[in-house]
C-alpha positions as CSV (number, residue, x, y, z in Angstrom):
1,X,45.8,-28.7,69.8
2,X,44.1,-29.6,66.6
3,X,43.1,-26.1,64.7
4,X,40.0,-26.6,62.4
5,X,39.4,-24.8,59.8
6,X,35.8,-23.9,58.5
7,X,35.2,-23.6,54.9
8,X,32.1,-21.0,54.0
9,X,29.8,-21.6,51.8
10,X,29.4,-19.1,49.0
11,X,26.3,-16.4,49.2
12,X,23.7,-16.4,47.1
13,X,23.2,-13.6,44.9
14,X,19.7,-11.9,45.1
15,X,17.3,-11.0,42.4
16,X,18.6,-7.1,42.2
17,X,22.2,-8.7,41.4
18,X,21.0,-11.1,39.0
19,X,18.8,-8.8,37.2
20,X,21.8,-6.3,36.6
21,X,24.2,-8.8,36.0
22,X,21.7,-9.6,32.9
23,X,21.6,-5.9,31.8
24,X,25.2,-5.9,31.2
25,X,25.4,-8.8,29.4
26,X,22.4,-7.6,27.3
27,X,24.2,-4.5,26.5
28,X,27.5,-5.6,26.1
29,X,25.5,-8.0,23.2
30,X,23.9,-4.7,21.7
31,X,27.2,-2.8,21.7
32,X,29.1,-5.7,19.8
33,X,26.5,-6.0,17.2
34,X,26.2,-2.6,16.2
35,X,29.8,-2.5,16.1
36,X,30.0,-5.9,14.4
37,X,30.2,-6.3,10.4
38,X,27.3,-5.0,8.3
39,X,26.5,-6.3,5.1
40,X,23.8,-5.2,2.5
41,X,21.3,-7.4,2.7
42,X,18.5,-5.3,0.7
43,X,18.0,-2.5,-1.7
44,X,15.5,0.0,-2.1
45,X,14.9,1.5,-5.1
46,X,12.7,4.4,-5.4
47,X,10.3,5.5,-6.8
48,X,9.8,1.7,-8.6
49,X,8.4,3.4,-12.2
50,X,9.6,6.1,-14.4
51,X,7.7,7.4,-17.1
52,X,9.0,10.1,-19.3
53,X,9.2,11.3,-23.2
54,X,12.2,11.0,-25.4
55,X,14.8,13.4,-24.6
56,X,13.5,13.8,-20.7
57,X,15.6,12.7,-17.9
58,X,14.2,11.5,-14.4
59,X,15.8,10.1,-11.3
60,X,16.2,6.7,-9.5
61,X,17.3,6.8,-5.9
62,X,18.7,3.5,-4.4
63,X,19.6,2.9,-0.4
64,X,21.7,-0.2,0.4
65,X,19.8,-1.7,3.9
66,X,22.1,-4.1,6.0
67,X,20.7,-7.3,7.9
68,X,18.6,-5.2,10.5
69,X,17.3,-2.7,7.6
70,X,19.5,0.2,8.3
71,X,20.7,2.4,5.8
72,X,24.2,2.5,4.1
73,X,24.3,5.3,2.3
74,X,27.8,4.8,1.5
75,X,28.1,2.5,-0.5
76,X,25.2,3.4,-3.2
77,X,28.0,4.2,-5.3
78,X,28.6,0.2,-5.2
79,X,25.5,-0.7,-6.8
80,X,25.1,-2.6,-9.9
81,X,23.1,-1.3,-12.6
82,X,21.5,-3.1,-15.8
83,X,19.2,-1.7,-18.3
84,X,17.1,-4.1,-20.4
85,X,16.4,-2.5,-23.6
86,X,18.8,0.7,-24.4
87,X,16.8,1.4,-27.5
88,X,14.0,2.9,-25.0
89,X,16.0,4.2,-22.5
90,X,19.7,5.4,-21.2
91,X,21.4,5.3,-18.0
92,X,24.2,7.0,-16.2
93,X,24.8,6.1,-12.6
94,X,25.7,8.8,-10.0
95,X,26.7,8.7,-6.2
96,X,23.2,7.9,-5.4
97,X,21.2,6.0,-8.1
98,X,20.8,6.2,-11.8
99,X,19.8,9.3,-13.8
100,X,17.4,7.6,-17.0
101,X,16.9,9.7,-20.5
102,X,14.0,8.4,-22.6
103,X,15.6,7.6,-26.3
104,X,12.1,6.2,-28.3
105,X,8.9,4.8,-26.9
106,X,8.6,1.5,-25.3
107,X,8.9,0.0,-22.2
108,X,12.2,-1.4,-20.0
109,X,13.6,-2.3,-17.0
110,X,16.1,-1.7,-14.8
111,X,17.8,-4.1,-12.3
112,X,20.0,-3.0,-9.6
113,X,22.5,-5.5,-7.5
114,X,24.9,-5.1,-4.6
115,X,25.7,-8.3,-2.0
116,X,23.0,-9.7,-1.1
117,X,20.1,-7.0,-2.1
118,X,18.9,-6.9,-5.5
119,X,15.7,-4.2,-7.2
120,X,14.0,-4.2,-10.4
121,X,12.8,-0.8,-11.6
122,X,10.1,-0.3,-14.6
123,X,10.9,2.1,-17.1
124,X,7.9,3.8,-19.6
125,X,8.7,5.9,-22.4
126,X,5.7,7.8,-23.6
127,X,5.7,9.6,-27.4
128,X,5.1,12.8,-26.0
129,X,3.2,14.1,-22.8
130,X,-0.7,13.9,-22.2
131,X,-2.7,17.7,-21.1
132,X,-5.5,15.0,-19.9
133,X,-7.4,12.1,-19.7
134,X,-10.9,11.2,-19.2
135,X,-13.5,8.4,-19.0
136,X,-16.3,8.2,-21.2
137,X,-19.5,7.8,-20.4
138,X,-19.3,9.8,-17.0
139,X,-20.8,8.3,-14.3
140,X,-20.6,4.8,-15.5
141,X,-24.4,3.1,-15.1
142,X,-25.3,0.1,-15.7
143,X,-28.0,-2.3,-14.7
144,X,-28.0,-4.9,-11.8
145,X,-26.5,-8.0,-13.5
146,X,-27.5,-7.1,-16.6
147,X,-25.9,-6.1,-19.9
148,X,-22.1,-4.9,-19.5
149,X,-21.7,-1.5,-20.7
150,X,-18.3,0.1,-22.3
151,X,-16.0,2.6,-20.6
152,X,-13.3,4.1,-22.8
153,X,-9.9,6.0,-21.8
154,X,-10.0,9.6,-23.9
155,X,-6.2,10.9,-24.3
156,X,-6.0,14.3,-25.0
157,X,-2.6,15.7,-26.6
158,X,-0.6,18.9,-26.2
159,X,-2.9,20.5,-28.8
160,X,-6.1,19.4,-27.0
161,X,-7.0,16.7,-29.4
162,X,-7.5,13.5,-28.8
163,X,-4.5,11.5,-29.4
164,X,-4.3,7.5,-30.5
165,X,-3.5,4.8,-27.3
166,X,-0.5,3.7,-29.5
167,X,2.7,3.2,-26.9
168,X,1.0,4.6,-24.1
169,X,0.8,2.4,-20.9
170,X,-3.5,2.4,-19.9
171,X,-5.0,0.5,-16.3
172,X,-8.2,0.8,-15.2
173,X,-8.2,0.3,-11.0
174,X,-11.7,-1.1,-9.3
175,X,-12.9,0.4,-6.2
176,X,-15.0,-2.4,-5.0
177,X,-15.4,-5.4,-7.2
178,X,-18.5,-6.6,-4.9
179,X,-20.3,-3.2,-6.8
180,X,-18.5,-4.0,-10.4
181,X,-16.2,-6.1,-12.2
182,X,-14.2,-5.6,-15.8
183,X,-13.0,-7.9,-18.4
184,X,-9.4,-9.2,-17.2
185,X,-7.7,-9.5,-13.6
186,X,-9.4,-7.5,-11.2
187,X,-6.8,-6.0,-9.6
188,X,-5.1,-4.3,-12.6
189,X,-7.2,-4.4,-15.7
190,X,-5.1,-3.1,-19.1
191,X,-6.1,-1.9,-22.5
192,X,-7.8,1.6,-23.3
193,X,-11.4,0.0,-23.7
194,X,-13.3,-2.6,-21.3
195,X,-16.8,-3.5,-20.0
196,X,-18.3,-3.3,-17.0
197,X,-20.6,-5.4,-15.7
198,X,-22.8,-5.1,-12.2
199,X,-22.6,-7.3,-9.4
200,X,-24.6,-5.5,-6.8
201,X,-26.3,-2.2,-6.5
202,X,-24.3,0.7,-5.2
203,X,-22.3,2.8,-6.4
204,X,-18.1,2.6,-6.5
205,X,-15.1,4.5,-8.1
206,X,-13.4,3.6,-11.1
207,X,-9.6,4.8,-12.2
208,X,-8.1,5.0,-15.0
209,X,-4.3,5.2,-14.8
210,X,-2.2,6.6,-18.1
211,X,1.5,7.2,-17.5
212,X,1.5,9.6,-14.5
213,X,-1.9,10.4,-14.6
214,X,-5.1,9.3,-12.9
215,X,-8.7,10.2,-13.5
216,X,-11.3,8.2,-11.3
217,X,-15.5,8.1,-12.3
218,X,-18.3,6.5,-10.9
219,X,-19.8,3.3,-11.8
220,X,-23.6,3.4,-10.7
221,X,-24.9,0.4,-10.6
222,X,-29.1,0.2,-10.3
């Protein structure tokens, strides 16, 4: 007597067995690329400006990031380092960054390099350090769209005297250019001495930014 054989047909796998067949699969991706090859793929250099006096020595700090922005701490001590202008400035790199002396005023920059990051750092030797600064006149008023008047930066030295711009690094920052406006790009505006003129009546702040050090007014305008 003939036998016959039946051949079954294979089950079908329900939701709950798909869905945690698709964990492990998702998970076994995650584990191989944390575990997979990291390369530096940014740099972050902090903080982005120095600004110190001959003779004065301030920190850079840089952090290699790989290609999901985690840090490598260890290999900072890879990191490329250029300086622009030596006559302004010195460098000596360490484990973590870059310690810079100030040699003579003047401006430079640094640029730092490893795989595939790169960072440029600014660099601002001062001739010796400001007690203060101030804006004169203070408030600021001026008329609605009428004649612009002059604001001035005041430097004040060591010795509580008023001390020349000469190799100092001056900004003036606008609070809300739909009250006021300066001579220049409105978003940073250089140079000890500008105008203001009104746009609107209100009243906004106005900063002026030397070296480290900020001192903000009010610009009334009627």
């Amino acid at each position: 007597m003939e036998k016959r054989v039946e051949v079954g047909t294979g089950r079908r796998l329900g939701p709950k067995v798909l869905g945690c067949a698709l964990a492990i699969v998702v998970v076994a991706l995650a584990c191989q690329d944390t575990t997979g090859v990291h390369w530096v793929d940014s740099l972050s250099l902090k903080p982005d400006s120095l600004y110190l006096v001959p003779g004065e020595s301030l920190q850079f700090d840089v952090v290699p990031l790989d290609q999901h922005d985690l840090p490598l701490p260890e290999r900072a001590g890879r990191v490329e380092w250029n300086l622009s202008n030596p006559d302004v400035a010195v460098i000596e790199t360490t484990e973590t960054g870059a310690t810079i002396t100030g040699v003579a005023p003047g401006g430079t920059f640094v640029r730092v390099e490893l795989g595939r990051g790169s960072a440029i750092g600014s660099v601002y030797v001062e001739p010796f350090e400001l007690s203060e600064i101030r804006i004169e006149p203070s408030p600021v008023e001026v008329n609605y769209r009428s004649r612009r008047v002059t604001v001035r930066g005041i430097l004040i030295g060591p010795d509580g005297e008023e001390v020349p711009p000469t190799d100092f690094r001056a900004s003036w920052r606008i609070g809300d250019i739909q009250t006021f406006i300066m001579v220049g790009r409105q978003e940073v505006i250089t140079g000890i001495s500008n105008s203001v003129w009104g746009r609107n009546r209100g009243t906004a702040a106005l900063t002026l930014v030397v070296g480290d050090r900020t001192v903000t007014t009010s610009v009334i305008v009627r």
